[in-house]
C-alpha positions in Angstrom: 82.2 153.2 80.1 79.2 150.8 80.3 80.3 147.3 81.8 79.5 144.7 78.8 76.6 141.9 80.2 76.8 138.3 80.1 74.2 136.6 78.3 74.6 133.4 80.6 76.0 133.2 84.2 77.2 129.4 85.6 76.3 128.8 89.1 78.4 126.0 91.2 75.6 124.4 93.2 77.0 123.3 96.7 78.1 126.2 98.9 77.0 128.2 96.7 73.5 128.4 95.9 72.9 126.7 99.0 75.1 127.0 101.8 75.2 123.0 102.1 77.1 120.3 100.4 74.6 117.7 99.2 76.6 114.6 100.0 77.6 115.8 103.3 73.7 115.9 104.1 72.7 112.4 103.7 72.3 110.4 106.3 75.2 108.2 108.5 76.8 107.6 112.0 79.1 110.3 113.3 82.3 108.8 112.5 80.6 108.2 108.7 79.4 111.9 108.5 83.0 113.1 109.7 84.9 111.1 107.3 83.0 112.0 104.5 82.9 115.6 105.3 86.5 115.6 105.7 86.7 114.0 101.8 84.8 116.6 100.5 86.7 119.8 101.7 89.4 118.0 101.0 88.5 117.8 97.5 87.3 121.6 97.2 90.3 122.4 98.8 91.9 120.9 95.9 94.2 118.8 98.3 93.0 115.6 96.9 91.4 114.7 93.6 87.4 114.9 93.5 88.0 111.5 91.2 89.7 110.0 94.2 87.0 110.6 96.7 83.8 110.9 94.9 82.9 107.2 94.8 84.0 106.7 97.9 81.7 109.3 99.8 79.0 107.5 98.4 80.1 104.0 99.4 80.6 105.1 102.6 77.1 106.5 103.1 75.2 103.9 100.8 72.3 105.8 100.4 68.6 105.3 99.3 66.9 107.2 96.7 64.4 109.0 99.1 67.2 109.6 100.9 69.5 111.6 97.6 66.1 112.9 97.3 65.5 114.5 100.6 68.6 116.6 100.0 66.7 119.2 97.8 64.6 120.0 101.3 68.0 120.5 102.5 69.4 123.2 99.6 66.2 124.8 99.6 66.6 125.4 103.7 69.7 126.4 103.3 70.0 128.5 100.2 72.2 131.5 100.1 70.6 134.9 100.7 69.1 136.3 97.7 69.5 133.2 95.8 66.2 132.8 94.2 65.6 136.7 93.8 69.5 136.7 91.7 67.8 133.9 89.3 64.7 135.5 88.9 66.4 139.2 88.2 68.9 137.3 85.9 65.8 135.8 83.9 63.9 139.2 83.4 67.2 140.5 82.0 67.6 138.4 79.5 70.8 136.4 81.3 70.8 132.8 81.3 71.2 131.2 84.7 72.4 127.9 84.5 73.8 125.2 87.5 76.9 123.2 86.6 77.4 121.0 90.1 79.1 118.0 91.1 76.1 117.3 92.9 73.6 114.4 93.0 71.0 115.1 90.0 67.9 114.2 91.6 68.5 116.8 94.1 69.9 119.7 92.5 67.3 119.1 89.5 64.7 119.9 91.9 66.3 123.0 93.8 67.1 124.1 90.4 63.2 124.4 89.4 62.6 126.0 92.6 65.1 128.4 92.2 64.0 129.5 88.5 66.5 127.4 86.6 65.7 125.9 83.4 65.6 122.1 83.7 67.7 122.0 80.6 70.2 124.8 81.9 71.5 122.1 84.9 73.7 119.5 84.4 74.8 117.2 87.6 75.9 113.8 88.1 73.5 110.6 87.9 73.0 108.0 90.2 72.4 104.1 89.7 70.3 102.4 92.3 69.7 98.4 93.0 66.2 97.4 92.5 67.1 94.5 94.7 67.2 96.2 97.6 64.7 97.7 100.2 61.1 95.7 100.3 61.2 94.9 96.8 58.9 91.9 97.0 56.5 93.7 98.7 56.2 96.4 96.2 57.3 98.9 98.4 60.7 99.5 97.4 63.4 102.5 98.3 66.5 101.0 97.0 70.0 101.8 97.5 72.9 103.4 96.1 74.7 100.9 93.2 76.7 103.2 91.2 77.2 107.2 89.9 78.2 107.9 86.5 81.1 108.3 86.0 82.2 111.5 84.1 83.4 115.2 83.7 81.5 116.3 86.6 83.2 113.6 89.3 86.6 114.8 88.6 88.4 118.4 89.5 89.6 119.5 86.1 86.2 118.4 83.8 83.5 121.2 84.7 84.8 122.9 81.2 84.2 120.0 79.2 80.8 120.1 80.2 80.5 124.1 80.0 82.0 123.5 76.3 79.7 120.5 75.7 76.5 121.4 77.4 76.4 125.8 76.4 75.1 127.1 73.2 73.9 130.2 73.7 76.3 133.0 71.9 78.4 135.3 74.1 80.3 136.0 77.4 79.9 133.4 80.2 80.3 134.1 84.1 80.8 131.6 86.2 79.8 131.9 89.8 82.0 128.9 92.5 83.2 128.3 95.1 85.5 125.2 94.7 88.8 124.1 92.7 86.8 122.7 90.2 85.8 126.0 89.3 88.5 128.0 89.1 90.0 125.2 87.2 87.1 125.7 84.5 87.7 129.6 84.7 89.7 129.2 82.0 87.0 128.1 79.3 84.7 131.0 80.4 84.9 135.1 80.1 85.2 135.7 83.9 85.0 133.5 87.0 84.1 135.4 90.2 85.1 133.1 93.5 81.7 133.4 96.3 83.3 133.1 99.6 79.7 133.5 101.6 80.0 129.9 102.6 83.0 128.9 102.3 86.6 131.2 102.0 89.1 128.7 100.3 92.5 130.4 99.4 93.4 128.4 97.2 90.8 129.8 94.8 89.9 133.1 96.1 94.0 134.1 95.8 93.3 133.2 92.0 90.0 134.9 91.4 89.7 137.3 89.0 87.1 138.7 91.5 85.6 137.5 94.7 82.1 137.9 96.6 82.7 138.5 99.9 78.9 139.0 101.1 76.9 135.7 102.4 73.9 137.6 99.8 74.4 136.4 96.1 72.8 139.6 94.6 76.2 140.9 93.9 76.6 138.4 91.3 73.8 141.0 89.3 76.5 143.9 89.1 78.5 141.4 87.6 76.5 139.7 85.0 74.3 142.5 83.7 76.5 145.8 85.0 76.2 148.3 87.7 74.1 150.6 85.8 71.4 148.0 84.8 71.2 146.9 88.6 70.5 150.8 89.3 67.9 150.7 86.6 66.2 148.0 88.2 66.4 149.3 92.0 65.1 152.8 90.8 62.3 150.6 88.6 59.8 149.8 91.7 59.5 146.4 90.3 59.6 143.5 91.3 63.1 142.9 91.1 64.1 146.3 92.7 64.7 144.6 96.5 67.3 142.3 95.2 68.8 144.8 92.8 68.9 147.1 95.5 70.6 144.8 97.8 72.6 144.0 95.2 74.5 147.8 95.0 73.7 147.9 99.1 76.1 144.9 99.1 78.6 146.4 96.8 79.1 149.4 98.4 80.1 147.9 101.7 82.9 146.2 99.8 81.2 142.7 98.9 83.7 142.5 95.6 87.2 142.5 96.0 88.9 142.8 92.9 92.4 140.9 92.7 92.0 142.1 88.9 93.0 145.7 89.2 92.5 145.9 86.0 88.8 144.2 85.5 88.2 146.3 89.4 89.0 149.7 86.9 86.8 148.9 84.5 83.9 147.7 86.8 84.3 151.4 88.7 84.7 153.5 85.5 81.2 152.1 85.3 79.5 151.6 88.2 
């Protein structure tokens, strides 16, 4: 039985392309970086509402725009094993890769392009700044945070909407997470696989259809295009047999756990 592709696979962004969260990374006091680290897990934990605290992270941190900037030096040091190898192995099969993240858009835009993603494939949440602020009458201005728009992305339950609103391309979806807001947009795509290599949260890896285990994100290719198209590639000599290879390496030391027995049948009769 061949496993059916997915002609586009949905990446979460924060701890889980990178092994960072963006907002955590911007610059404060101690007691500033530990409240605002305790709000976010918080809010992937699902114990609060991302609505409640999103604002407030950034109020608390009041940043500057070379400072939201500076974040996408921070994803790209910290990306996930195999993250930009996935992308690029996901492109040359004909699978969409595309980042849906709660993130800040200026940074994620940018360690999107690095990564291989299609600047019209990401979608992430704007920021206001006040040109009032920094230098500004001597032309040299950095100016602080104002306001963040205000939408679908800030909240836990509206990553769907934007998957509905924002996807075009016919076929199955996959979508790759790590947070509550994810698994509560599993339901508007054809499989959501939890990625516990940052981050293990129970509250949505209990509720995964399927979880990656591994801190490598190559499984993600057995998924999206099927075990017997990752062996194609590893056995190719290309240049996307390393990560494909990885990829069943990963596999076979039980980097999928299957709370699906059903889906974990039907991913064996074909691997």
């Amino acid at each position: 039985m061949r496993w059916r592709p997915f002609p586009v696979t949905l990446f979460d962004c924060d701890s889980t392309l990178t092994a960072v969260e963006g907002i955590d990374e911007l610059p404060a006091d101690t007691a500033t970086q530990a409240e605002v680290a305790s709000l976010t897990e918080s809010a992937m934990d699902g114990q609060v509402a991302l609505e409640d605290v999103y604002g407030r992270r950034l109020a608390l941190l009041n940043p500057t725009r070379a400072q939201i900037r500076d974040v996408k030096s921070r994803y790209k040091a910290a990306a996930v094993p195999d993250a930009k190898q996935t992308i690029a192995a996901l492109n040359h099969a004909g699978t969409e890769p595309w980042i849906i993240s709660g993130g800040l858009k200026e940074a994620v835009s940018e360690f999107a392009t690095w990564l291989g993603v299609s600047p019209d494939n990401v979608r992430a949440v704007d920021t206001e700044f006040d040109p009032l602020t920094g230098d500004w009458w001597q032309g040299e201005t950095d100016p602080c945070y104002a306001d963040h728009e205000h939408g679908h992305l800030t909240t836990t339950a509206g990553k769907a909407d934007v998957i509905r609103a924002a996807v075009k391309t016919p076929g199955r979806r996959l979508l790759i997470g790590d947070g509550v807001s994810d698994l509560a947009a599993s339901t508007d795509v054809d499989l959501f696989a939890a990625y516990a290599g940052v981050v293990s949260r129970p509250t949505v890896t209990d509720h995964a259809p399927v979880v990656i285990t591994s801190s490598s994100i190559a499984p993600v290719l057995a998924l999206a295009l099927g075990p017997e198209r990752v062996a194609e590639l590893a056995d190719s000599g290309g240049p996307h047999s390393p990560v494909a290879s990885t990829c069943m390496s990963e596999i076979e030391s039980g980097a999928l756990h299957f709370n699906d027995t059903a889906l974990a049948r039907r991913f064996g009769s074909a691997a």
